[in-house]
C-alpha positions as CSV (number, residue, x, y, z in Angstrom):
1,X,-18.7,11.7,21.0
2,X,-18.3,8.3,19.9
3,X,-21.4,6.3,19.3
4,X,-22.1,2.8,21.0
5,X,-23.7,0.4,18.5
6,X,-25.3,-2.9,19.7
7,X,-23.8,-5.5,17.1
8,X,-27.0,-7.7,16.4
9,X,-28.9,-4.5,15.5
10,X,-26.4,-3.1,12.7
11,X,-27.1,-4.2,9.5
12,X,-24.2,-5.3,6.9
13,X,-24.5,-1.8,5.3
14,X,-24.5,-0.1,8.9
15,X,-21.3,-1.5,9.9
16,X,-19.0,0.8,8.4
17,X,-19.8,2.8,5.7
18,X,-16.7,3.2,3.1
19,X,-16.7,4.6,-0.4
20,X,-13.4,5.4,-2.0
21,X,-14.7,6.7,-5.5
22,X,-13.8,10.8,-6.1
23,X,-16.6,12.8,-6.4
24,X,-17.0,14.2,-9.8
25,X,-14.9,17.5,-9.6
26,X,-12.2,15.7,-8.3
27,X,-12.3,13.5,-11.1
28,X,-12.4,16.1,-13.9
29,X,-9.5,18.3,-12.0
30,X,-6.7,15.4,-12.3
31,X,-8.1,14.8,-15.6
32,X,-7.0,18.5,-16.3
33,X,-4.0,17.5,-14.6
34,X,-3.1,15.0,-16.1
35,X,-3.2,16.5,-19.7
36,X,-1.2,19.5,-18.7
37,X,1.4,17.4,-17.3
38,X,1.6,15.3,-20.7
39,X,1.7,17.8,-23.0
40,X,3.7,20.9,-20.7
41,X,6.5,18.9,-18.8
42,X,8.7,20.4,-16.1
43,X,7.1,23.8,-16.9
44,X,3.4,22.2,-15.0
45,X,5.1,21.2,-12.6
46,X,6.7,23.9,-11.7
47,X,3.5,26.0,-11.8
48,X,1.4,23.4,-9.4
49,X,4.1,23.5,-7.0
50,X,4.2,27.4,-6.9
51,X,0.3,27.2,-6.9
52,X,0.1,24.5,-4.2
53,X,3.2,24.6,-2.5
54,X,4.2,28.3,-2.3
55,X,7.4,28.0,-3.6
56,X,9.4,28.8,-7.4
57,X,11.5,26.0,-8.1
58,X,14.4,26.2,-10.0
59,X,15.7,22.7,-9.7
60,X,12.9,19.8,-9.3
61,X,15.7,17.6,-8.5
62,X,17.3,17.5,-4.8
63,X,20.5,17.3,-4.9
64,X,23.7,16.0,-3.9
65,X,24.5,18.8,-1.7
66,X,20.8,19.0,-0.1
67,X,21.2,15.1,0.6
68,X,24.9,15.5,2.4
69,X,23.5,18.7,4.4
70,X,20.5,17.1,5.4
71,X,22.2,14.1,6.6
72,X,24.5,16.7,8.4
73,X,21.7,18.4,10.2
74,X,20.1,15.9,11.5
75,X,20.7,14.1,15.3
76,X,22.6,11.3,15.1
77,X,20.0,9.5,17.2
78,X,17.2,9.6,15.4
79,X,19.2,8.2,12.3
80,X,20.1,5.4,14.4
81,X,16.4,5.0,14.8
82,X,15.8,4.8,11.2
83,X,18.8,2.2,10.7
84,X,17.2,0.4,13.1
85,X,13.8,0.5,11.3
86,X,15.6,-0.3,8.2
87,X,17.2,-2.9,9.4
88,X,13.8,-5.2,10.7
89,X,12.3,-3.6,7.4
90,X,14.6,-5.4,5.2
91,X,14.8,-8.6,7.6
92,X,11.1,-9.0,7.4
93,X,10.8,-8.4,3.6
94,X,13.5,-11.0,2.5
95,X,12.2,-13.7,3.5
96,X,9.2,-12.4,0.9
97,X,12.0,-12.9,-2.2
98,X,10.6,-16.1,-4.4
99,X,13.0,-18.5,-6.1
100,X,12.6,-19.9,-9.5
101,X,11.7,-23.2,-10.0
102,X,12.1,-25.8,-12.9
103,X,9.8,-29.1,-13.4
104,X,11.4,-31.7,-15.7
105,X,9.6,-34.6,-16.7
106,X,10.4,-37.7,-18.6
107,X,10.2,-37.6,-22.0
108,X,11.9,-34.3,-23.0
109,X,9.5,-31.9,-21.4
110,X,10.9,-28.7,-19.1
111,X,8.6,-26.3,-17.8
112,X,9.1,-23.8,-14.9
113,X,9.0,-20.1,-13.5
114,X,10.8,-17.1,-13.1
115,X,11.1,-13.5,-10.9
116,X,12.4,-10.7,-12.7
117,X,12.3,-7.3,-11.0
118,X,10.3,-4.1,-12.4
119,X,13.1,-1.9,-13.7
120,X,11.4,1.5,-12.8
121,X,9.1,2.2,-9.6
122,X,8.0,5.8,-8.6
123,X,7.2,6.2,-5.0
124,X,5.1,9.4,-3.7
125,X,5.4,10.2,-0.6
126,X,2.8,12.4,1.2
127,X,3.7,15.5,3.3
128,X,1.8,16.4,6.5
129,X,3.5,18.9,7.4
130,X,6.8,17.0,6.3
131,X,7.2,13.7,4.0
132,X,7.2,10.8,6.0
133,X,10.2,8.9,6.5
134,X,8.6,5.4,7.5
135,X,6.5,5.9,3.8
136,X,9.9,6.1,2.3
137,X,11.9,3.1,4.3
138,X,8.4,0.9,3.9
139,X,8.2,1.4,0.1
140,X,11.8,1.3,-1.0
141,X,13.5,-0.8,1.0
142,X,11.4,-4.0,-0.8
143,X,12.1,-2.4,-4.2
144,X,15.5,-2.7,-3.5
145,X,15.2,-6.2,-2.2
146,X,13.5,-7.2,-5.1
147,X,15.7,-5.6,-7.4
148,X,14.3,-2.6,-8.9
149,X,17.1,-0.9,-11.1
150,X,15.9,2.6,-10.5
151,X,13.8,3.8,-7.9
152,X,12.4,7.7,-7.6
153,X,10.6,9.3,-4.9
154,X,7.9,12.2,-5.8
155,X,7.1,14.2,-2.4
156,X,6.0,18.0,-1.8
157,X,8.7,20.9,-0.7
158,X,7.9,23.0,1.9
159,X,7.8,26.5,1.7
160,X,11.9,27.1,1.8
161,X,11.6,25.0,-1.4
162,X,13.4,21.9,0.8
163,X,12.1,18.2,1.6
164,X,12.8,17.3,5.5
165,X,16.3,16.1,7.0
166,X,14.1,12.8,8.1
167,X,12.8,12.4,4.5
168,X,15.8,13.0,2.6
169,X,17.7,10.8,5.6
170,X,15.7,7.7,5.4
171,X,15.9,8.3,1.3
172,X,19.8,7.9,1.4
173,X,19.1,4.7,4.0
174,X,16.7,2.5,2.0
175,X,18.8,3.3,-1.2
176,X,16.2,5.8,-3.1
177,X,17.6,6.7,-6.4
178,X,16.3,9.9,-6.9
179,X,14.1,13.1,-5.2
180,X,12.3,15.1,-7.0
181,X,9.4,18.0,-5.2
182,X,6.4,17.6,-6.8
183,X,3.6,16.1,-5.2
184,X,-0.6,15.6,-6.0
185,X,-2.0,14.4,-9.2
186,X,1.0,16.1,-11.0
187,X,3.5,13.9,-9.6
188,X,1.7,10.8,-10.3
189,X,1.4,11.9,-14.1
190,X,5.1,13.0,-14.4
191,X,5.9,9.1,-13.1
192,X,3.4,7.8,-15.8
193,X,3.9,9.8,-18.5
194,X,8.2,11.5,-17.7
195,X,8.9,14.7,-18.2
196,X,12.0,16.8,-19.0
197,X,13.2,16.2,-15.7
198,X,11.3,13.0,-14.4
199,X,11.6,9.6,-15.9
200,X,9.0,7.9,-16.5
201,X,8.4,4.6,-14.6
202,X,6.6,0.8,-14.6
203,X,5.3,1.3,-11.5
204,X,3.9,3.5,-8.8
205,X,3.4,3.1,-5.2
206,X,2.9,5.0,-2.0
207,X,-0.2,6.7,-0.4
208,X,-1.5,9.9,-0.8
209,X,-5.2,12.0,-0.5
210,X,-7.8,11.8,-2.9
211,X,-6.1,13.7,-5.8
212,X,-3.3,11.1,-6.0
213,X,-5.9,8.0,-5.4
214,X,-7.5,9.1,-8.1
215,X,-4.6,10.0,-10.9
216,X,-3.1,6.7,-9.7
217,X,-6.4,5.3,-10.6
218,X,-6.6,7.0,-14.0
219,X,-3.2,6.2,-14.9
220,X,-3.6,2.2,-14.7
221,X,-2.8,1.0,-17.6
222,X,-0.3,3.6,-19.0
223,X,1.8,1.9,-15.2
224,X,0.8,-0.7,-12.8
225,X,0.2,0.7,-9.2
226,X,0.2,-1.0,-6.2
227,X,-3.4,0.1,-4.4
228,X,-5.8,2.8,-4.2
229,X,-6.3,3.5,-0.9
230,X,-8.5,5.1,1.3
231,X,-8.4,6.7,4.5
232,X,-6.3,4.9,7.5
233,X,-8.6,2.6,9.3
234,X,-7.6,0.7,12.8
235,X,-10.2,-1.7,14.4
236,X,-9.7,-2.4,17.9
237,X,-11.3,-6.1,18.9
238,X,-10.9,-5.9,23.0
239,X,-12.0,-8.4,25.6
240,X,-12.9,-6.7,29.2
241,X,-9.6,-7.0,30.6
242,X,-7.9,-4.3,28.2
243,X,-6.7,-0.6,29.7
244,X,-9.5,1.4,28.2
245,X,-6.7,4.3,28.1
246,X,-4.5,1.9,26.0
247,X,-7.7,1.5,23.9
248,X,-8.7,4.7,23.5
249,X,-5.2,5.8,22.7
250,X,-4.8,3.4,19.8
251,X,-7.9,4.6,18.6
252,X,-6.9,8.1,18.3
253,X,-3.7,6.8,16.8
254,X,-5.7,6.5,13.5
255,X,-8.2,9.4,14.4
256,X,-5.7,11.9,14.0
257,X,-4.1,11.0,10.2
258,X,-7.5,12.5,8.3
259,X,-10.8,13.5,9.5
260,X,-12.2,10.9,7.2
261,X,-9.7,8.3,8.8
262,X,-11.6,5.0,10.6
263,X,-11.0,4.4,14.5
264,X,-13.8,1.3,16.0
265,X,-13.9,-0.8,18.7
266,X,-15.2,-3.8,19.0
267,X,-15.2,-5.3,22.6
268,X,-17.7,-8.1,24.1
269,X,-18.1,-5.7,26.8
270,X,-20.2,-2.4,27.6
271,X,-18.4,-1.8,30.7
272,X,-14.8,-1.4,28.5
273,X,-17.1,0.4,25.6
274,X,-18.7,3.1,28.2
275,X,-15.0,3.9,29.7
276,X,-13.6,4.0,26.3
277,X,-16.0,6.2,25.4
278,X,-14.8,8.6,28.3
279,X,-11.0,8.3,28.4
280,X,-11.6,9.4,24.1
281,X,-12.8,12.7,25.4
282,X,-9.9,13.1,27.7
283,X,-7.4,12.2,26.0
284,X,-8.7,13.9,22.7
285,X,-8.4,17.3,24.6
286,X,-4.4,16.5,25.0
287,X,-4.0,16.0,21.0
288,X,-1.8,18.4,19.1
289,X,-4.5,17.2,16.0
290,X,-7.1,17.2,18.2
291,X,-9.6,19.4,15.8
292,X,-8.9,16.8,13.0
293,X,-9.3,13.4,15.4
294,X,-11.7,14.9,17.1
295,X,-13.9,15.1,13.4
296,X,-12.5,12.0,12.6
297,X,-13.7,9.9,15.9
298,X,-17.5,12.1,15.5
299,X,-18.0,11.1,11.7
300,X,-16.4,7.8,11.3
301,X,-15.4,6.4,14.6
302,X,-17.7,3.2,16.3
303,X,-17.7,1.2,19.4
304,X,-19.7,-2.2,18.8
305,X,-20.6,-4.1,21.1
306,X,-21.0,-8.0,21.2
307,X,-22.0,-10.6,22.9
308,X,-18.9,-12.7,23.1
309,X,-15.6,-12.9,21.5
310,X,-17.1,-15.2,18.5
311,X,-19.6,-12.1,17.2
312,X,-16.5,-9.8,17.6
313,X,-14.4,-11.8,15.3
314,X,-17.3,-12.1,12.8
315,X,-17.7,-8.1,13.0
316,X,-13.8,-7.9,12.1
317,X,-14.1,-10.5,9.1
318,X,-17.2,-7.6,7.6
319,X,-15.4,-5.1,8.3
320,X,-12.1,-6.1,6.7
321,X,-9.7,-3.4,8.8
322,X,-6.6,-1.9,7.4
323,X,-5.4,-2.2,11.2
324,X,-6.2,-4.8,13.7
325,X,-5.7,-5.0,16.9
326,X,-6.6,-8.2,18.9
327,X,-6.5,-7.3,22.9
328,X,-7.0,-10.1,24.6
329,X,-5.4,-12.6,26.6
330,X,-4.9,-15.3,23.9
331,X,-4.3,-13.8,20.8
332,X,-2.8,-16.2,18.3
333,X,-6.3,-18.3,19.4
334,X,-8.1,-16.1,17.4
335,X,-5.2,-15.5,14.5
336,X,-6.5,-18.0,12.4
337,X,-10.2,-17.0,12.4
338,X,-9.4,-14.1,11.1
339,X,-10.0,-13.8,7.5
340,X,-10.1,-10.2,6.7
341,X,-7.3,-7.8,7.6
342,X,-4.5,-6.1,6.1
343,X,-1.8,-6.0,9.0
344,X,-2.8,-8.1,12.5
345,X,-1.2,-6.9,16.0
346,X,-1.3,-9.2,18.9
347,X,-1.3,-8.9,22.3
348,X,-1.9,-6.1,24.8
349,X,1.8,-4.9,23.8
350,X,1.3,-4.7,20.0
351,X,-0.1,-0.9,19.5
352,X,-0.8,-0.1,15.7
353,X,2.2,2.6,15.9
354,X,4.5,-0.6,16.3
355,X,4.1,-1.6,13.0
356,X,3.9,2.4,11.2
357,X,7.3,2.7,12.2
358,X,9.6,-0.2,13.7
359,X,8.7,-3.7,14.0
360,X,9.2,-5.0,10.2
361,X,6.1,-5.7,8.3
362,X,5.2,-3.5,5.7
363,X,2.4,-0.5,6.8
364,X,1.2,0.3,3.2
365,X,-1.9,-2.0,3.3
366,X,-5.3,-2.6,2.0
367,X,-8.0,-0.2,3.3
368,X,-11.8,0.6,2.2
369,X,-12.8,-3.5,3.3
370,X,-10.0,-4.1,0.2
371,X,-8.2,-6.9,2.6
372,X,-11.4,-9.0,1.9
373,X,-8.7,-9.5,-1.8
374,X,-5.4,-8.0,-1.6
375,X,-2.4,-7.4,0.4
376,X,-0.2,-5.4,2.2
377,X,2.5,-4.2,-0.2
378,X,5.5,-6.6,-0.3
379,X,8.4,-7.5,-2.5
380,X,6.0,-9.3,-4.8
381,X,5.0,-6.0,-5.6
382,X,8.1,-4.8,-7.6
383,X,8.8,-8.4,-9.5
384,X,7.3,-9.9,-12.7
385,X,6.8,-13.5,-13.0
386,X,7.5,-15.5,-16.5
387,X,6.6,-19.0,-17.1
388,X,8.8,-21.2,-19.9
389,X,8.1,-24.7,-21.3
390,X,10.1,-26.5,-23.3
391,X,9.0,-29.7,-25.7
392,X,11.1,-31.6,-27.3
393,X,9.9,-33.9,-30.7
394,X,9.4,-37.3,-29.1
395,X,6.9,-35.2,-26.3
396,X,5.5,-33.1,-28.8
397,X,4.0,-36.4,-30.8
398,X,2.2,-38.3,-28.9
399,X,-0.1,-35.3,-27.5
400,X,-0.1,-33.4,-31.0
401,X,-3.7,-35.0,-32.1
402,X,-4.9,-34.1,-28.9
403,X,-4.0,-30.8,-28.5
404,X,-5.6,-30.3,-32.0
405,X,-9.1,-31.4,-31.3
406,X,-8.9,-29.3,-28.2
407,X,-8.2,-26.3,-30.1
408,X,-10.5,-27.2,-33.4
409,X,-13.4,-27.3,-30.8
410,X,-12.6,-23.7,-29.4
411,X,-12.4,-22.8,-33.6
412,X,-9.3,-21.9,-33.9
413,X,-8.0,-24.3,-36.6
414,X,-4.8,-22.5,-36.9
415,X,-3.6,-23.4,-33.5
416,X,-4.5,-27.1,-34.3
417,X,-2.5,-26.6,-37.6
418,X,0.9,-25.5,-35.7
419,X,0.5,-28.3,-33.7
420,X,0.1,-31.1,-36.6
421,X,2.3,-29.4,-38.9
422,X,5.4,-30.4,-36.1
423,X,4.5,-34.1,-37.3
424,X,4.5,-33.9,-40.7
425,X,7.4,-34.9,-42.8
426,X,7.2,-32.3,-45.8
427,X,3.3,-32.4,-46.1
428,X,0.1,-30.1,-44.7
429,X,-1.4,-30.3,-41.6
430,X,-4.6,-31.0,-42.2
């Protein structure tokens, strides 16, 4: 059963406990994994997903025919439901796209900024049991918008060898390049490294369990990345008022991802903690996942209790949610005393699954108390930003002497010499 923690007797390190390192095997295992996969190619790959995935693969590649059948076989409904996502996916994210700007000043000085897009992004995509669709839409549809040349998805077959009608569906809507099945630490190092079959990329993005966290981790460097991230997390903040079944419910929205995923309440009163307390027990008993959210909300889940709606704010602010839910009657009253929290519903009428799948905002976002510094993923994530200045001789001159005592006193005479040497008529700079 849930605990109920009184909020003045937790101590910072009490409030939720989060640590996304990989233990030591895990660590030395994509290691191993990583090396096969640089030196072997296709041929590793092929062997991890007989080993993992139960299948021999032929082709890595889905094809053309796989995408048309899929798109075929699936209701025409439900792809009318992923156009519609798509469709407040890409609204929402254009308004992210930057414009270049250009400062001139008097005198023969230009300066400004660019956006160029990453040519080449790898997406994984997790499978439990099938890929996700929403993963796909919410990673590739800013790509595109940013203007990503060539974009690859990396996600698990299932046993058939195939990737989901949804998957390959939403692939084929958000504009995915290319499919390839291969998933773990193996398709993270086939994106960072290419093989035969899979190019290599700039970037890498998506979610995944530890072994992917962790080659993502270990590949920085060799490509950018967008995040590690840790296990889903939703923090409920709940006045009195609120449905405790609504509550409870949103909880086990989160409770049911991963038995290591995060599901807390925080409410300003014990008569809404006690009854959410009871309607979890209830409603856990309904869940198809009910053995992995019932783990989840036993190990990692909390109710804290507060002593008024100010204390409950400050508990989300240490906490730094991935999710957060504000049910109360005036939400956008406490919008901007929140500091900490990677994707903010409001209202009564906002629930967490809102956002996973429909509304527009992006639901890859900073977990493990990471929105204390950093972001939900966004169409900044797949540009590159240049700055360019331009001087002409009559602006260069009269700040020359100055720019070279301010590099002679760092010691670095040579940078005051191709300064001086711009002002010299034949001779030294000296």
């Amino acid at each position: 059963m849930i605990p109920i923690l009184e909020f003045d007797h937790l101590s910072p390190g009490d409030i939720l406990n989060r640590d996304i390192r990989a233990e030591e095997n895990v660590d030395a295992a994509v290691d191993a994994v990583l090396a096969e996969v640089r030196e072997k190619g296709d041929a590793v790959l092929r062997a991890y997903t007989k080993r993992f995935d139960g299948v021999d693969l032929e082709d890595l590649q889905v094809s053309e025919g796989e995408m048309e059948a899929a798109w075929n076989a699936l209701d025409p409904d439900f792809i009318t439901t992923l156009e519609m996502a798509a469709a407040n996916i890409r609204a929402f994210h254009e308004k992210q796209v930057h414009k270049d700007f250009l400062v001139t000043r008097e005198g023969g000085i230009v300066m400004g900024q660019r956006y160029t897009p990453i040519e080449k992004v790898g997406v994984c995509v997790p499978s439990a049991p099938a890929a996700f669709p929403s993963t796909i839409l919410m990673n590739v549809i800013p790509a595109k918008i940013a203007g990503v040349r060539d974009i690859v998805i990396v996600t698990p077959p299932d046993k058939d060898g195939k990737i989901s009608p949804e998957a390959l569906a939403a692939a084929k809507i958000a504009g995915a390049d290319k499919i390839f099945k291969v998933g773990g630490a193996q398709a993270v190092a086939a994106l960072a490294y290419g093989t035969e079959t899979v190019p290599r990329v700039d970037k890498i993005v998506g979610p995944g369990g530890i072994f992917v966290a962790t080659a993502k981790r270990k590949v920085f460097g060799q490509v950018a990345i967008d995040m590690i991230a840790g296990p889903s997390e939703i923090l409920v903040l709940a006045d009195g008022k609120s449905d405790p079944r609504w509550v409870a419910a949103d909880l086990l929205s989160q409770a049911e991802h991963d038995v290591l995923a995060s599901a807390v309440l925080v409410t300003d009163s014990r008569a809404l903690a006690e009854q959410v307390q009871a309607e979890l027990e209830v409603q856990l008993e309904r869940l198809p996942r009910r053995d992995v959210a019932r783990r989840s909300i036993d190990t990692g889940g909390k109710i804290i209790v507060t002593d008024s709606l100010d204390k409950a704010v400050e508990a989300v602010n240490r906490i730094a949610p991935e999710h957060l839910e504000l049910c109360v009657d005036a939400p956008f009253a406490l919008l901007h005393r929140v500091k900490n929290a990677g994707s903010i519903f409001l209202g009564r009428n906002a629930p967490e699954a809102l956002g996973d799948y429909f509304a527009g905002p992006n639901h890859t976002l900073p977990t493990s108390g990471t929105a204390r510094f950093s972001s939900p993923l966004s169409v900044d994530d797949f540009v590159k930003k240049s700055s360019f200045l331009y001087y002409d001789q009559a602006a260069l001159s009269p700040v020359a002497e100055r720019i070279a005592e301010f590099a002679r006193r760092e010691g670095l005479e040579a940078h005051a010499r191709s300064v001086l040497i711009r002002n010299e008529k034949g001779g030294d700079a000296r």
